[in-house]
Backbone as a printed PyTorch tensor [residue, N CA C, xyz], in Angstrom:
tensor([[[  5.1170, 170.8450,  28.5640],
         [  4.3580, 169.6670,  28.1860],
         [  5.3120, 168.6440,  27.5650]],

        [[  5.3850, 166.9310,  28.0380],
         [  5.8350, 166.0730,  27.4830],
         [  5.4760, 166.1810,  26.0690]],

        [[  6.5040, 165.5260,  25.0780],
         [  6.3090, 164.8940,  23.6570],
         [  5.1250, 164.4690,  23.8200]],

        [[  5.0210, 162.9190,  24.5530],
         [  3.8300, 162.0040,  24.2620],
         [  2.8540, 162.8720,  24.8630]],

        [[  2.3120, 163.8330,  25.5190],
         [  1.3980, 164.6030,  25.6890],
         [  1.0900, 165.3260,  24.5340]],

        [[  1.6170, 165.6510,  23.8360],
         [  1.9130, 166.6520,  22.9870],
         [  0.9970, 165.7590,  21.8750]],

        [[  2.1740, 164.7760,  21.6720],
         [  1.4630, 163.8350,  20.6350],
         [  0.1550, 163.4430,  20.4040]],

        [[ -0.3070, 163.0170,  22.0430],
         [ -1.4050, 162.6720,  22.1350],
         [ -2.3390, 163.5940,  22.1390]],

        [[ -2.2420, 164.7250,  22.4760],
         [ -3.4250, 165.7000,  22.3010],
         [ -3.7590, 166.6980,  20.9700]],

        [[ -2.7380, 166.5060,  20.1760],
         [ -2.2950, 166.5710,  18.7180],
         [ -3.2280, 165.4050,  17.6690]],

        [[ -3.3180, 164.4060,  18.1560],
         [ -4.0580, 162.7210,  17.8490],
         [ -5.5340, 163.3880,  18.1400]],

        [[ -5.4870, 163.2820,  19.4750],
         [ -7.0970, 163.8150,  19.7490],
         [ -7.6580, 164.4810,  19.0630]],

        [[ -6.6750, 165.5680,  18.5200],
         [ -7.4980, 167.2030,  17.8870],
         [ -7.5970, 166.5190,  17.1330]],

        [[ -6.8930, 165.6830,  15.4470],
         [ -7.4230, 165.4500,  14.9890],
         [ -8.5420, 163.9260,  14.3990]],

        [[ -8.7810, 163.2770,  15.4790],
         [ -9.3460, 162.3740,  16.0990],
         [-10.9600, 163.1750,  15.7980]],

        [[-10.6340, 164.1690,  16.6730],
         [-12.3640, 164.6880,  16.6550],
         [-12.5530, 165.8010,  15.6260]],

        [[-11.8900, 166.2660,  14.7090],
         [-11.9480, 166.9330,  13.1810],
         [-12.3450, 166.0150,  12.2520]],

        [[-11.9440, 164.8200,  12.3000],
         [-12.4300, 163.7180,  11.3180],
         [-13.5320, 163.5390,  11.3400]],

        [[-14.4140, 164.2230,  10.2020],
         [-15.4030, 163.7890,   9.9730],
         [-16.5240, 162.2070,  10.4890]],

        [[-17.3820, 161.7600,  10.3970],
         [-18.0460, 160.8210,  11.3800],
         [-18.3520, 159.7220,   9.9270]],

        [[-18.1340, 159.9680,   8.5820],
         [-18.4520, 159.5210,   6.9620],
         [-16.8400, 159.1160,   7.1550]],

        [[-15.7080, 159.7630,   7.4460],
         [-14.2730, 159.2150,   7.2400],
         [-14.1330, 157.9730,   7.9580]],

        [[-14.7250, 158.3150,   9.4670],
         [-14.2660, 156.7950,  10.7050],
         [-14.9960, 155.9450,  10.1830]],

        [[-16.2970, 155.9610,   9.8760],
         [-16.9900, 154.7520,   9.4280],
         [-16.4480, 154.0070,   8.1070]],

        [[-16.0080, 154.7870,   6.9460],
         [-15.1060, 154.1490,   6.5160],
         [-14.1590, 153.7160,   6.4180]],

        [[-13.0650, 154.0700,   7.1580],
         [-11.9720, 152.9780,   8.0050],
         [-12.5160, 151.9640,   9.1950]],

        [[-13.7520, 152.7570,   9.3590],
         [-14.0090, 151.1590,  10.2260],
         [-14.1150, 149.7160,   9.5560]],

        [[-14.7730, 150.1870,   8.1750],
         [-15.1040, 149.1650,   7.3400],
         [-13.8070, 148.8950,   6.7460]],

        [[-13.1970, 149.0690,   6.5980],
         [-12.3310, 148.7020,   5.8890],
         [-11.4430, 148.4430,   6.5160]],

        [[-11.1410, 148.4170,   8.1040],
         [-10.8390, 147.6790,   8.8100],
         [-11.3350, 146.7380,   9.1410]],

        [[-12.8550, 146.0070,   9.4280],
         [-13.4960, 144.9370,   8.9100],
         [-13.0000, 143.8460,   8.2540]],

        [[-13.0750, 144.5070,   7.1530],
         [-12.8040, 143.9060,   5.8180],
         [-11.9170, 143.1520,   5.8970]],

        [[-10.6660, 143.7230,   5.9910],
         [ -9.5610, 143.4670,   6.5170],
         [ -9.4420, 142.2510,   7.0400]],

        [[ -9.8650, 142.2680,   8.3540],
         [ -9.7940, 141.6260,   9.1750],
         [-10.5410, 140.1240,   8.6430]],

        [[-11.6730, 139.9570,   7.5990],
         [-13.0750, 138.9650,   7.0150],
         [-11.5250, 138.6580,   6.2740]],

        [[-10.7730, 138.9510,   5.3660],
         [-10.3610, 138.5820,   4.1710],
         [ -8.5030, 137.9940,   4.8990]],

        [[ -8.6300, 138.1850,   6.1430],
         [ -7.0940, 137.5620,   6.9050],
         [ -7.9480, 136.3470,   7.7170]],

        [[ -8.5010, 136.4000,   8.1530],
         [ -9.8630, 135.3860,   8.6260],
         [ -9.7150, 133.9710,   7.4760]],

        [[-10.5370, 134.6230,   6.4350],
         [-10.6650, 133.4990,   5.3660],
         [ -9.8200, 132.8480,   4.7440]],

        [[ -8.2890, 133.0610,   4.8540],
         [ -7.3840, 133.0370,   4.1900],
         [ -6.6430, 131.9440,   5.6390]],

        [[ -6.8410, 132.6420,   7.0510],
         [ -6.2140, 131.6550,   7.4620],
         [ -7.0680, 130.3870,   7.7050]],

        [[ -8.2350, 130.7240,   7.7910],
         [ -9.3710, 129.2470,   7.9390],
         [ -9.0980, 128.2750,   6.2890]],

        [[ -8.6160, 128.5270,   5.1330],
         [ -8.1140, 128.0810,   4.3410],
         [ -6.5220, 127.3950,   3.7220]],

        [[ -6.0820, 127.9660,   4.9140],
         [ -4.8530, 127.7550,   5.0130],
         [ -4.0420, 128.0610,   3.7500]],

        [[ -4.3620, 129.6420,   3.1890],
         [ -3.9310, 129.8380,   1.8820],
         [ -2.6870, 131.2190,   2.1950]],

        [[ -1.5700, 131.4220,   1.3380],
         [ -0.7140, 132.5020,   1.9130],
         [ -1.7470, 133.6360,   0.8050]],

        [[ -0.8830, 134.4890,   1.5400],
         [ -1.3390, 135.8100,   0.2660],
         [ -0.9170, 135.6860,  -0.7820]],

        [[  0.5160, 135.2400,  -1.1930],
         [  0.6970, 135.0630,  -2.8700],
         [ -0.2790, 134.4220,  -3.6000]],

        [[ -0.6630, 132.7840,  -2.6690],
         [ -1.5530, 131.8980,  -3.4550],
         [ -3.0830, 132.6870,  -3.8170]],

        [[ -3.4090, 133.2490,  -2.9420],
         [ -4.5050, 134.0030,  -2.9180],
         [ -4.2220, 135.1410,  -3.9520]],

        [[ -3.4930, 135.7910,  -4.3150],
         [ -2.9690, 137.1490,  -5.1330],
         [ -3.1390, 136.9180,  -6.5530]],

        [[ -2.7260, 135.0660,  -6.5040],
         [ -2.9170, 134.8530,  -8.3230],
         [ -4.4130, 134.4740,  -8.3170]],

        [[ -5.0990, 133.6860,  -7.7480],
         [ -6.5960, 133.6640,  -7.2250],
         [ -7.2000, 135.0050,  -8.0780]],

        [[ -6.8220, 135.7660,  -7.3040],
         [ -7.5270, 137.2090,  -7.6600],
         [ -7.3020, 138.0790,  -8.9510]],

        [[ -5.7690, 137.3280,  -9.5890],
         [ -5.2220, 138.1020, -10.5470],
         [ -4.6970, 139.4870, -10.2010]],

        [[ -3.8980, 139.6880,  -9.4490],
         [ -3.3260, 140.7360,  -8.2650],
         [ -1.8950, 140.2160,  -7.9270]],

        [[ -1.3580, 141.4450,  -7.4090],
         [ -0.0770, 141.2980,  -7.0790],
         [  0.1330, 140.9900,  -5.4440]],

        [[  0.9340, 140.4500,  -4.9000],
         [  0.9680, 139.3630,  -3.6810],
         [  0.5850, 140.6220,  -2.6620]],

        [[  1.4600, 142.1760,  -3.2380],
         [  1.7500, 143.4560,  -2.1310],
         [  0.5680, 144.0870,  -2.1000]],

        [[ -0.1010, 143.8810,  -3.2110],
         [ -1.9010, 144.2550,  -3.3900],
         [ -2.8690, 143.2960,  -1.7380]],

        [[ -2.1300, 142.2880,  -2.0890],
         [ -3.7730, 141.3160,  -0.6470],
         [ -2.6590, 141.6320,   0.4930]],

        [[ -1.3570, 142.2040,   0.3120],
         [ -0.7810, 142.1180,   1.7850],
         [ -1.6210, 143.9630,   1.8560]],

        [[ -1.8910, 144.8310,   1.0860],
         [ -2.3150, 146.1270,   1.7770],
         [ -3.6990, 146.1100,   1.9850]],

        [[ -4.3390, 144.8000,   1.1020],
         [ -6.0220, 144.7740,   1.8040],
         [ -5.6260, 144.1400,   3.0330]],

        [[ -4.8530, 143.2690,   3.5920],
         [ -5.1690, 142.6350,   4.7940],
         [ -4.1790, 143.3300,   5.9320]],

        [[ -3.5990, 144.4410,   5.4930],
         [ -3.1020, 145.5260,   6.3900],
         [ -4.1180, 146.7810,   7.2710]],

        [[ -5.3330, 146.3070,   6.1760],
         [ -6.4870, 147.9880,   6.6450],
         [ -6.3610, 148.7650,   6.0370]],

        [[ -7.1180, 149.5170,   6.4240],
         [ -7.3800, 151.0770,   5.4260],
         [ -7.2880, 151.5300,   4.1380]],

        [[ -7.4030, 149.8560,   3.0740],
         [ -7.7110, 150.0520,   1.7450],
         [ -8.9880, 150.4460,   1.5820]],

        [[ -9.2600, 151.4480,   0.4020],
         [-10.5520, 151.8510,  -0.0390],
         [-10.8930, 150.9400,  -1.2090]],

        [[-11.3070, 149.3210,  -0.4140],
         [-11.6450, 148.7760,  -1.6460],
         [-13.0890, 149.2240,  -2.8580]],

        [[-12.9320, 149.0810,  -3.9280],
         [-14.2860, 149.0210,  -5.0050],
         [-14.9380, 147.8280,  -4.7340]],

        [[-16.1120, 148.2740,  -5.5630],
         [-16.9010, 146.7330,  -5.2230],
         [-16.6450, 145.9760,  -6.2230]],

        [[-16.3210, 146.7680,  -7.1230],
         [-15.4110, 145.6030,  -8.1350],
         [-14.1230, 144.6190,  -7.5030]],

        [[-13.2890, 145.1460,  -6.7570],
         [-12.4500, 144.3910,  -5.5490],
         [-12.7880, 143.3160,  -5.4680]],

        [[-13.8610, 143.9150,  -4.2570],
         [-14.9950, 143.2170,  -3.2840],
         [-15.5550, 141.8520,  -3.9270]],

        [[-15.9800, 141.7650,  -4.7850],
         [-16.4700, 141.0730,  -5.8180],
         [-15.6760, 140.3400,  -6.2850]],

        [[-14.3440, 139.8590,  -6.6580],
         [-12.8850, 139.5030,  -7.1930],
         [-12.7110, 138.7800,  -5.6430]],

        [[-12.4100, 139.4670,  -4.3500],
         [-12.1960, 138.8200,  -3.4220],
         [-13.2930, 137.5860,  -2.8250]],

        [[-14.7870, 138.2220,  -2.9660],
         [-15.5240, 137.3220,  -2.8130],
         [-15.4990, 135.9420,  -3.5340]],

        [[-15.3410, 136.1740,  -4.9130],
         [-15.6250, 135.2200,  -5.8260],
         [-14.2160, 134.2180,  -5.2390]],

        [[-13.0580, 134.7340,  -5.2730],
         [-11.9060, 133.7390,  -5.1910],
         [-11.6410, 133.2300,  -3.8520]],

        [[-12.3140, 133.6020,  -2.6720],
         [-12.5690, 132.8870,  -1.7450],
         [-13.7510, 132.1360,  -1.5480]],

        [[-14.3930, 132.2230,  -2.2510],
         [-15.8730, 131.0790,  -1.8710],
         [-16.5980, 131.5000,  -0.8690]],

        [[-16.6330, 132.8580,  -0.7520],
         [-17.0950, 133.3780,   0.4720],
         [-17.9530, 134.8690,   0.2600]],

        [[-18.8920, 135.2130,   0.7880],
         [-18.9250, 136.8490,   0.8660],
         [-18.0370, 137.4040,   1.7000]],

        [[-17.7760, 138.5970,   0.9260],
         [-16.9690, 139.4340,   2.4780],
         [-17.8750, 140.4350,   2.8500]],

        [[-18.7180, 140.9200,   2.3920],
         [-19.7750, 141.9520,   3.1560],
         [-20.8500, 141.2440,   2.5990]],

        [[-21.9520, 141.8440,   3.5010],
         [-23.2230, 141.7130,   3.2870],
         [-24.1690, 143.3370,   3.5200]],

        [[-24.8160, 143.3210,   2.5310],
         [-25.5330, 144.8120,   2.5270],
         [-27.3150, 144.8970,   3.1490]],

        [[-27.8820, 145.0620,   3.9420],
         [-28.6610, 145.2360,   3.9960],
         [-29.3100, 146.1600,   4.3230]],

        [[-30.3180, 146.5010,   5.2390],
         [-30.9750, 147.9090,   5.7290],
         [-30.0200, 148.2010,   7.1690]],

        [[-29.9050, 147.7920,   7.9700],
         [-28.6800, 147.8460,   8.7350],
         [-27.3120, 146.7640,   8.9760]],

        [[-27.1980, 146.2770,   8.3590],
         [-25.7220, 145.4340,   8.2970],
         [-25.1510, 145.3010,   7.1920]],

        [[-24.3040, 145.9130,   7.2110],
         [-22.8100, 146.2170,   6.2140],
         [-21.7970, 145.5320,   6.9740]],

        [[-20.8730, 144.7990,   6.3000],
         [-19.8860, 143.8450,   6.7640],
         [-19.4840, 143.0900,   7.6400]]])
């Protein structure tokens, strides 16, 4: 068997061990991600400017807008407020 076979069916196994509560939360928080690099470029703001915004360090909004931070809603809340924006919305079915 090739490496990249190897690799890849190595990925798969644990692809489908991951719990279905783990993906949904990297989904979101890939989301997120994605709402808070969004708002930042429709503002035309860098991440440092945004970092003091938040009272945060510049390497802090570069790993929210990298993915797979487990933000708090205390975060959430800090990011919302200093962009003028929501970044999620909670309801009976729509989260972010």
């Amino acid at each position: 068997m090739k490496h990249s076979e190897e690799t890849e069916r190595l990925f798969q196994q644990v692809l489908d061990e991951t719990p279905p509560s783990i993906k949904q939360q990297v989904e979101w928080s890939y989301a997120i991600a994605d709402c808070i690099d969004a708002s930042l470029n429709r503002k035309v703001m860098t991440q440092k400017e945004f970092a003091k915004l938040v009272g945060t360090f510049e390497a802090a909004v570069s790993s929210w807008v990298g993915g797979g931070h487990n933000f708090t809603l205390s975060t959430l809340a800090k990011i919302s407020t200093a962009l003028g924006e929501p970044i999620i919305s909670v309801g009976a079915r729509n989260v972010v």
